[in-house]
C-alpha positions as CSV (number, residue, x, y, z in Angstrom):
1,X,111.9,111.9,110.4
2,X,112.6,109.9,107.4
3,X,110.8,110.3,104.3
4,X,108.3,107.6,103.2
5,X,109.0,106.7,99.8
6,X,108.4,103.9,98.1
7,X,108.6,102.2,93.9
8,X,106.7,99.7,92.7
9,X,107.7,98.3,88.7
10,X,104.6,96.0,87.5
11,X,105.4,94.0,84.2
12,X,102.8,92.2,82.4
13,X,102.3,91.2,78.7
14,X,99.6,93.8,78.9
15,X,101.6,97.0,80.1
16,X,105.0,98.2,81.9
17,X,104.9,100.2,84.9
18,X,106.8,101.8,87.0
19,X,105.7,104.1,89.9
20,X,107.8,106.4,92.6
21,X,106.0,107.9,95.4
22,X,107.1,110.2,98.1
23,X,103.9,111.1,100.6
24,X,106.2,113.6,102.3
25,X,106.8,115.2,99.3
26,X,105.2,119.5,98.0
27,X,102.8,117.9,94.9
28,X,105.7,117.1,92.4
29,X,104.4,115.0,89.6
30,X,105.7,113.6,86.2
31,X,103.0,111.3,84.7
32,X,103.2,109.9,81.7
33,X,100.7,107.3,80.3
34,X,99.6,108.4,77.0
35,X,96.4,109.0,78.4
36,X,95.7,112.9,78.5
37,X,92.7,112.6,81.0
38,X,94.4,109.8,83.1
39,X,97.6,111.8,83.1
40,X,95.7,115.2,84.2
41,X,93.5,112.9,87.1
42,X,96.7,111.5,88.0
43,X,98.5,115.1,88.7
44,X,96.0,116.4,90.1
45,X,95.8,113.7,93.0
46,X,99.5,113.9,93.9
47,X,99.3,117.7,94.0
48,X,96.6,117.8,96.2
49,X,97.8,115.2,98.2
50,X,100.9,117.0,98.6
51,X,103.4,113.5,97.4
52,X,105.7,113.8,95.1
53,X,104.6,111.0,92.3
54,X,106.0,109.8,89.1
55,X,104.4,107.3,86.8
56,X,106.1,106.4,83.8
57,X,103.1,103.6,82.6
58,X,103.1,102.4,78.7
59,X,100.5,99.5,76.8
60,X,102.2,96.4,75.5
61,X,99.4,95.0,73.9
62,X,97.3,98.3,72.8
63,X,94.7,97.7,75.1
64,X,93.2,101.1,76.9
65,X,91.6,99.7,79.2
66,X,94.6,97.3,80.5
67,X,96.6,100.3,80.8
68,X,94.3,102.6,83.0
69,X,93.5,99.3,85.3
70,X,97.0,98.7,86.0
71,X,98.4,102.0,86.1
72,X,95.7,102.3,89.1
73,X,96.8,99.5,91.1
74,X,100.4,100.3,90.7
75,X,99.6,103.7,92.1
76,X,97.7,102.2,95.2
77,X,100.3,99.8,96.0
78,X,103.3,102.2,95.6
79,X,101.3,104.2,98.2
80,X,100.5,101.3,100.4
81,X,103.7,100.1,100.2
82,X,105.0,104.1,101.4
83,X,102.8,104.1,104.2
84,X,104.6,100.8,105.8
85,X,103.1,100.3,109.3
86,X,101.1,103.3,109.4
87,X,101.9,104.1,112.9
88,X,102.0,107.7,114.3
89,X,99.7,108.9,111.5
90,X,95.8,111.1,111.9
91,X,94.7,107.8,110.2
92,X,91.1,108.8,110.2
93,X,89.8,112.1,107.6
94,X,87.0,113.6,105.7
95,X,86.8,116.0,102.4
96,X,84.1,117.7,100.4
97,X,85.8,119.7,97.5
98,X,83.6,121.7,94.9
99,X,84.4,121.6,91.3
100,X,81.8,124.9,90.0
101,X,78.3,123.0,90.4
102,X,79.7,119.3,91.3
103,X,80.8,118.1,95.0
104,X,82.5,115.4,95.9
105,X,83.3,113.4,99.5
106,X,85.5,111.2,100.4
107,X,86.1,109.7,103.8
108,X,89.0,107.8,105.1
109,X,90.2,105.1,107.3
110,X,93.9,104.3,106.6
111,X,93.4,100.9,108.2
112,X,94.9,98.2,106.9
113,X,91.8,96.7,105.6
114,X,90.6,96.8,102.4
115,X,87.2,98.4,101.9
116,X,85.7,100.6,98.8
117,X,82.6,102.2,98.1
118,X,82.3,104.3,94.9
119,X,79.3,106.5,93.5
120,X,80.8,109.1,90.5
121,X,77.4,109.4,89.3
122,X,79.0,109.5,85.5
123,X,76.2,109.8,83.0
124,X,78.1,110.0,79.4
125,X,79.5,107.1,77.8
126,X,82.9,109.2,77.6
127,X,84.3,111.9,79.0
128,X,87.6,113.2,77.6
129,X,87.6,110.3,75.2
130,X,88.0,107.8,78.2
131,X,85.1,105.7,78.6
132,X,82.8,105.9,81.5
133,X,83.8,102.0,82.6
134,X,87.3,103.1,82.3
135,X,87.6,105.7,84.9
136,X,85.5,103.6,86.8
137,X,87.7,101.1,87.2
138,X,90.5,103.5,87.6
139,X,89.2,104.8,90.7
140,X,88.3,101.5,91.6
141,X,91.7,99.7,91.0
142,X,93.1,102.7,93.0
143,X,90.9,102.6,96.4
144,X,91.1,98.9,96.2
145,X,95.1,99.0,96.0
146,X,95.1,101.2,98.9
147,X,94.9,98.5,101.0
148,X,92.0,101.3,103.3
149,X,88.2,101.7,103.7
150,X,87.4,104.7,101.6
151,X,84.2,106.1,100.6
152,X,83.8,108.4,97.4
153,X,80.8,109.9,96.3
154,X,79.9,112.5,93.9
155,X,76.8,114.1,95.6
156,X,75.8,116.4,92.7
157,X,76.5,117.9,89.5
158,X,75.5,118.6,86.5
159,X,79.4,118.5,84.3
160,X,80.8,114.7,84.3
161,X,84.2,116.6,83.6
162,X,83.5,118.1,86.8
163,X,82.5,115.5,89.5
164,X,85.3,113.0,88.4
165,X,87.4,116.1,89.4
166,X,86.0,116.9,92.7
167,X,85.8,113.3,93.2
168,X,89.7,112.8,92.7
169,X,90.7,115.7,94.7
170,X,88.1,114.9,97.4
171,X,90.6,111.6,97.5
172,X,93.5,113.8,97.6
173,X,92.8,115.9,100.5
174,X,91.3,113.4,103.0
175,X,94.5,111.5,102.2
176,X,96.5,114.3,102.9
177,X,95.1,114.5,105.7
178,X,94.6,110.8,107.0
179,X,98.1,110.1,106.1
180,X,100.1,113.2,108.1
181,X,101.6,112.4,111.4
182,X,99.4,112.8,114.4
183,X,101.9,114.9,116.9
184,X,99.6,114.4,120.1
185,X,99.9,110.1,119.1
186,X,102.6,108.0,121.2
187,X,103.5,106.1,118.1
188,X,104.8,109.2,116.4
189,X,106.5,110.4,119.3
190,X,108.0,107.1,119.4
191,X,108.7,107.2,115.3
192,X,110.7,110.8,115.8
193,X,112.6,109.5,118.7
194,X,113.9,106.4,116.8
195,X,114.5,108.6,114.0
196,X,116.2,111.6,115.6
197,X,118.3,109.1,117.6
């Protein structure tokens, strides 16, 4: 079948960026914002996700918190875009993932309908010197991007290192999982005909 890929460029006066995705990809990633924490979130979700994802993302104005927002949504609508009419796929998935004492949830509906509820739980103002409303609004610039209803919530822990962790590769599974090809569905067995054919 062929590969769902998909690039999205976003130019602003307030950043550059430019964002390849491949969601049948092994967890290949080359991110580079300038943002250590972002960068090491960003990783993580594509390798757990199993895409192959590449953000080259860089601040025209010097603003952290412009970069981080649209670095987020550029991710989510790359991936959007890669999904294209969704059919064939499991659609539907759920994921708890420990991080030591922290666990995280996430559950999926890959409909095209945009839907987002959010509970990290952060308590310190900054956690890897990116502050607490930041990575906020990175994760919620990313589920709303998505173009899905998905619902992430850090359930407990003590390490805010930890649950925005588990809480990003919570994501990463139950969209691994949403977004693989449901073999028993007629639309993929339509999808591999057209393909093979």
């Amino acid at each position: 079948m062929a590969q769902r890929k998909a690039t999205i460029t976003r130019n602003t006066k307030e950043t550059s960026i430019t964002v390849s995705v491949n969601l049948d990809g092994v967890g290949n990633t080359s991110i580079k914002t300038g943002i250590n924490f972002i960068d090491h979130l960003i990783t993580s979700f594509g390798k757990h996700g199993m895409m192959d994802l590449k953000v080259n993302a860089k601040s025209n104005d010097g603003i952290e918190h412009h970069l981080i927002e649209d670095t987020a949504i550029t991710i989510g609508q790359a991936i959007d875009k890669a999904l294209s009419s969704r059919s064939g796929i499991t659609r539907f998935s759920y994921a708890s993932v420990p991080m030591d004492e922290s666990l995280a949830e996430a559950s999926i509906d890959l409909i095209k309908r945009p839907f987002s509820k959010l509970t990290l739980s952060i308590k310190r103002n900054k956690i890897e010197n990116v502050s607490k409303e930041d990575l906020e609004h990175f994760f919620q610039s990313l589920l709303q991007n998505l173009n899905s209803c998905i619902h992430l919530t850090v359930k407990y822990g003590d390490n805010d290192h930890h649950k925005v962790e588990s809480a990003i590769k919570s994501l990463a599974v139950a969209f691994r999982i949403a977004s693989s090809y449901d073999k028993n569905k007629k639309e993929f067995q339509v999808l591999k005909v057209q393909c093979n054919g």
